[in-house]
N, C-alpha and C positions, 0 to 999 in steps of 0.2 A: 397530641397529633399535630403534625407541618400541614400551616393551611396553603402551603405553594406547592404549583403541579412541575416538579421537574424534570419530567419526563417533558411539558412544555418550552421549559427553560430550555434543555438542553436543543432542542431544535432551533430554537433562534441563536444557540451560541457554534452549531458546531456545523461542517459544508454536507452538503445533502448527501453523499454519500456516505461517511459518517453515521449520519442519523437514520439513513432508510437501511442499511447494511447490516447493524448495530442495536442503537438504540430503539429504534420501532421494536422490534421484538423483545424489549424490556417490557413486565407488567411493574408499574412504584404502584407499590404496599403502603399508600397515603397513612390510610388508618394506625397502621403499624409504626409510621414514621415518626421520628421527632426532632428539636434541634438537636439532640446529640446522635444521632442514628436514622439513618437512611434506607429501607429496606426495600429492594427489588427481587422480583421472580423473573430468571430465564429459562429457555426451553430446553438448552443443553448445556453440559458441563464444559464444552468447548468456547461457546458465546459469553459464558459468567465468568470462565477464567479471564479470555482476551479482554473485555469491558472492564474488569477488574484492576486488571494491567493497565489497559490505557485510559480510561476515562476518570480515574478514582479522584484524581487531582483537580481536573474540571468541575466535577460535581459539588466538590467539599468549595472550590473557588466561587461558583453560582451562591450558592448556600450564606455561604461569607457577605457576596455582595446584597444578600437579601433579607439575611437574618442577624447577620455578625456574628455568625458562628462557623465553625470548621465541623462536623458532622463526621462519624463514622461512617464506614456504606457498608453493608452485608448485600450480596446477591448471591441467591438461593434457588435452586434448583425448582421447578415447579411441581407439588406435592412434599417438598421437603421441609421437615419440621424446624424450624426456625428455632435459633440457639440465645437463650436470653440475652439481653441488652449489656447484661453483666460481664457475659462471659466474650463476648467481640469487642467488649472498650478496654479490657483487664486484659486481653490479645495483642490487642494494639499495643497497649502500655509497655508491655512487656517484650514485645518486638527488639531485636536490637538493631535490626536493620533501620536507616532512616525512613520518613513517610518517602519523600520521592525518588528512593531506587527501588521501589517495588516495579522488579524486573520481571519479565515473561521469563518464565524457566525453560520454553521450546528454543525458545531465541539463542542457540549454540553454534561452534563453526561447525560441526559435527551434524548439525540440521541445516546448514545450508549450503543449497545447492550452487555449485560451482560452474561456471561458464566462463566461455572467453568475452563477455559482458561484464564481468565484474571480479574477475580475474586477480587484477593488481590490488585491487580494494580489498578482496579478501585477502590477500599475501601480507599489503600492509597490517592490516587489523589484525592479523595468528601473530607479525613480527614485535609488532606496539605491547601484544598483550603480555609475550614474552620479557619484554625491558619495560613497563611504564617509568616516564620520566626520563628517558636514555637515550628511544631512538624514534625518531620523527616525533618531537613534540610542538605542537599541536598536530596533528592528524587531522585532516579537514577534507571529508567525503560529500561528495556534491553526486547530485542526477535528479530524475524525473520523481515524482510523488509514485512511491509505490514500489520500487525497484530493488529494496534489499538495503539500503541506507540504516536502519532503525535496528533491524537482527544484528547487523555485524557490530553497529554501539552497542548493544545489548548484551550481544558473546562476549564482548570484551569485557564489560562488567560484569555477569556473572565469572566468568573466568577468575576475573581480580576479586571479585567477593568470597568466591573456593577459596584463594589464598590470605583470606581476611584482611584483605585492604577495605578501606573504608571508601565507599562507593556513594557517588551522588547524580542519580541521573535526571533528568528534567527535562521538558519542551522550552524553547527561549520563553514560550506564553508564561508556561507555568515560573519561570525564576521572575519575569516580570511583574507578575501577580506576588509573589513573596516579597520582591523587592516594595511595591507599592502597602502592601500588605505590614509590613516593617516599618514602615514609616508612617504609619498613621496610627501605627500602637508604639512607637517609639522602643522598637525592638531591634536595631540596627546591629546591636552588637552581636545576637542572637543568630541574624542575618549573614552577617560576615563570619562569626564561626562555623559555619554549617557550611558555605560556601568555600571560607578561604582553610580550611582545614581535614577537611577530604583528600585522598591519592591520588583517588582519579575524577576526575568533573567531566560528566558526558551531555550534551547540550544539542536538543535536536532542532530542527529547523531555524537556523539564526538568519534567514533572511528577511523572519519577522522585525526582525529588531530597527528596520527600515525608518529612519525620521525617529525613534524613540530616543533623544538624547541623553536624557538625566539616565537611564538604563544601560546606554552605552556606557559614560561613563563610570558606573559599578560594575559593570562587564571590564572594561579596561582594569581598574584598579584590583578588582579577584585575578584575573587573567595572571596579572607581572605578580601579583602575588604565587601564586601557586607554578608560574615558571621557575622564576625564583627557587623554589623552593626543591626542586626536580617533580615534582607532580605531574601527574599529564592531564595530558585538557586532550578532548574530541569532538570535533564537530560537525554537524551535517547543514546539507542546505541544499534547496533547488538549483542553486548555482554557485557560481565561484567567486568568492570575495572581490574580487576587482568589478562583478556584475551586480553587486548589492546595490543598490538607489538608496541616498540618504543613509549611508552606514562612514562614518569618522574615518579617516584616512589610515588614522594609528591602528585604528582595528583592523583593518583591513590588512595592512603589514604586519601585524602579530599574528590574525589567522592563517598567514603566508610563513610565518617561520620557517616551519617545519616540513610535512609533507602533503603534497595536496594532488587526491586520486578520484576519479568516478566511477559513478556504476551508469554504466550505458543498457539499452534497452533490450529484456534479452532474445535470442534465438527462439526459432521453434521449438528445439531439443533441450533447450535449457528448459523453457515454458514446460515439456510436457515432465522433466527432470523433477520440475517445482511440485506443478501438482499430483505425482506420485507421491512425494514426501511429504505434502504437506494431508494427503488422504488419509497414507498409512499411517503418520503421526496421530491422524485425529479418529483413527481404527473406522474410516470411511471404504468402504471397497466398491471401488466404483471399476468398469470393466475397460477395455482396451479402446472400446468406440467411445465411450463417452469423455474418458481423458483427452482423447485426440480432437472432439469436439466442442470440449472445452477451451484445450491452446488454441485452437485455429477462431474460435467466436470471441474472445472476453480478450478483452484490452491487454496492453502488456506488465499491469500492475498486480504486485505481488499479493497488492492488500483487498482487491477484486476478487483475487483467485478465493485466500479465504472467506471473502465477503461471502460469494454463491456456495465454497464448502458447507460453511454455516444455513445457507437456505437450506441447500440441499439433506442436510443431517437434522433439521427443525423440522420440513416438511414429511419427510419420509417416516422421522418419530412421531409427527401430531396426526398426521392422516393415514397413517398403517399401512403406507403405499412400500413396494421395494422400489428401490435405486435401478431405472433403466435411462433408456433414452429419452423417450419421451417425457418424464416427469422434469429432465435435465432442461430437454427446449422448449418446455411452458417455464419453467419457472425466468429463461431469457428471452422469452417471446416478446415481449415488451420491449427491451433495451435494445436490443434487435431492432424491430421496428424504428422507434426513433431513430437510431443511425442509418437506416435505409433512407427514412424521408429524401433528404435532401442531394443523394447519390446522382452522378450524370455520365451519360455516358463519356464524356474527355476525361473524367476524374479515371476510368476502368481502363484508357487506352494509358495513362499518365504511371500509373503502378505496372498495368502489363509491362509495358515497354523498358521500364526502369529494371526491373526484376528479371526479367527476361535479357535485358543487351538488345536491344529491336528500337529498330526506328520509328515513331510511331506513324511515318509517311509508310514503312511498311506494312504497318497491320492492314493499313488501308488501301493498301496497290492490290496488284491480279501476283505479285510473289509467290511460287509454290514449294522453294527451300524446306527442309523439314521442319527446322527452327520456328521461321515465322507463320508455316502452315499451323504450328501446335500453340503458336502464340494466340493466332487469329482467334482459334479452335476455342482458348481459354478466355478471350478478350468475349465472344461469342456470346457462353456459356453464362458468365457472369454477369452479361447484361441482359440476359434472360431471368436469370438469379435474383439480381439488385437493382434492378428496375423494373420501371412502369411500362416500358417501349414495347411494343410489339412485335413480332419476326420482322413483318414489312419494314416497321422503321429501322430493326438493328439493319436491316440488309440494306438502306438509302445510304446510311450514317456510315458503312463500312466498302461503302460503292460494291457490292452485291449486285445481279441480273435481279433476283427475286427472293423469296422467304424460304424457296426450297433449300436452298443450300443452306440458308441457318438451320433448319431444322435438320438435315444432316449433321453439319457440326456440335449440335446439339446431342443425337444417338449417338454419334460416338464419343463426345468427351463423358456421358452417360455409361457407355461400354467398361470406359479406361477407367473410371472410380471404380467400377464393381471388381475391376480384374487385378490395377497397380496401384500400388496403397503409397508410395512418391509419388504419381501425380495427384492423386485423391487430396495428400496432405499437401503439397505443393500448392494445388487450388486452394485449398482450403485459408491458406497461410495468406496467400491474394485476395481473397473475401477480406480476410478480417483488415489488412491495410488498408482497403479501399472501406468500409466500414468506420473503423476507426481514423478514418480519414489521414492516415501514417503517410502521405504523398508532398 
């Protein structure tokens, strides 16, 4: 039996969203556990695969740092009869694929949804996958945490895996952990052939790599190695090599080589594009209200959307409820809340007026234009919505005679949801900027 709880570990290694999203809904099979095998129970086959995919590397690295061993992980469906020890290490073994390109096999171009957000990025990444080593090598995709970054490295190596290239994908964390890991078992050479002899090298978040020099340069030296060689290299990052802090000059001009694209943040229709496919993908059927109420509430991250899929398909299987509306806005009743806290009425007139083309000296005049009347109308409605204020005080803050008139413009921007389902989702789309404080 593992006397260490890593279901604890992993909360002090990984950002809270991660771990309340994720691993909270892990049960670790302590009893069951050992240093050579690690057993958990998830609640659905959706939440064991993804955790699979992304966490396997992390766990087996905590493990290392506590036990000095690398650990199998099996995660097992709850009520599912667990496959001897024997036959998941003999799995392993026998695997030909390396340990860290165990890719998500949803992660295709064919599963993901396309926008004028990320447009170029995916054109690059169909064209890269087509020539690896030929055309734009390095490939170096940069955006926001969450955005589609992660799937399009991922198509590309399964893609290249379909045609038996030899595929090595990793988080910068996890090659630094191998790199360190290497060297303190004097395994460098084991190291370097796993790294420098792969087709393609897929490499996520290299902004980590910030201040880690001896890392850089083993990054440097595989890099010209496997340029050298026509190999391709891919890499993502929150930003753009020239915005790295504490990243080597030289590095920074080699991950410039080639081509360098973003994924920027996406549309409403892209948002609602996602999480239809990402439903049907996970045989979730959720209805026409609650997808809309989804894009217009939850952030514009791709890895949120599946975060609440997963509530939503845990909660509805453990408490026998069906999938409506309501079980949708308890289960973001909370998240909600905190982002309202701190909401003020300038922050509502700041997105109106942006969104809108309106001046915000307009919102606040005696104007009766149709434009800024439907401005006012919405600027109104959502400070009734997203705040604490009162009719009296939205009507002082908006030079108003008295509360009647908010309370009019209030019946009818009431009216226009029930009737026109554009300004419904238009509102709606202005809630969540102002929310997610997008101003």
């Amino acid at each position: 039996m593992l006397k260490i709880d890593i279901i604890e570990e992993l909360e002090k290694e990984l950002s809270n969203s991660d771990y309340n999203n994720y691993i909270k809904k892990l049960t670790y099979k302590k009893a069951s556990s050992s240093s050579e095998l690690i057993v958990f129970e998830a609640p659905n086959k959706f939440l064991a695969n993804y955790i699979k995919t992304k966490f396997t590397s992390t766990i087996q690295n905590i493990c290392f740092n506590l036990i000095g061993s690398k650990p199998s992980v099996e995660i097992k469906l709850v009520g599912e009869k667990r496959r001897s020890k024997k036959d998941i290490l003999s799995e392993q073994i026998s695997s030909s694929i390396p340990e860290n390109t165990m890719l998500n096999q949803s992660y295709t171009f064919d599963l993901f949804v396309v926008g004028s957000s990320n447009q170029m990025a995916f054109n690059a990444s169909k064209a890269v996958s087509d020539k690896l080593g030929i055309l734009y090598n390095p490939l170096f995709i940069y955006g926001g945490t969450g955005l589609g970054k992660t799937h399009l490295l991922q198509a590309i190596g399964n893609k290249a895996i379909e045609e038996n290239k030899i595929v090595i994908y990793v988080t910068i964390e996890q090659f630094m952990n191998d790199f360190t890991f290497s060297i303190k078992t004097n395994k460098m050479e084991n190291f370097r052939s796993k790294y420098r002899k792969c087709d393609l090298l897929l490499i996520d978040d290299v902004q980590f790599l910030s201040g880690k020099e001896e890392t850089q340069k083993e990054l440097f030296h595989t890099f010209n190695e496997l340029h050298t060689s026509n190999k391709q290299i891919i890499l993502t990052s929150d930003k753009l090599p020239s915005q790295i802090a504490g990243l080597e000059e030289r590095l920074k001009s080699r991950f410039e080589w080639g081509l360098t694209t973003d994924v920027q943040i996406p549309g409403l229709e892209t948002k609602i594009a996602i999480i239809e496919k990402k439903s049907e993908l996970n045989g979730i059927l959720l209805s026409k209200e609650i997808i809309n109420y989804i894009a217009t509430t939850l952030d514009n991250s791709v890895r949120e959307i599946e975060g609440l899929l997963i509530k939503i398909n845990a909660s509805a299987d453990l408490m026998g409820q069906s999938i409506d509306l309501h079980l949708v806005q308890n289960l973001l009743k909370d998240q909600i809340k905190e982002k309202k806290d701190n909401i003020k009425l300038p922050n509502i007139i700041e997105v109106v007026s942006n969104q809108l083309n309106i001046k915000p000296s307009d919102l606040k005049s005696s104007k009766r234009t149709a434009n800024v009347v439907n401005g006012r109308r919405i600027v109104i409605y959502l400070a009734r919505e997203l705040t604490l204020n009162s009719m009296p005080d939205i009507a002082k803050f908006l030079g108003m005679k008295d509360h009647s008139s908010v309370s009019k413009n209030i019946s009818k921007a009431n009216e226009l949801i029930e009737k026109d389902e554009n300004f419904r989702l238009n509102l709606e789309n202005l809630k969540n900027k102002i929310i997610n404080k997008d101003y």
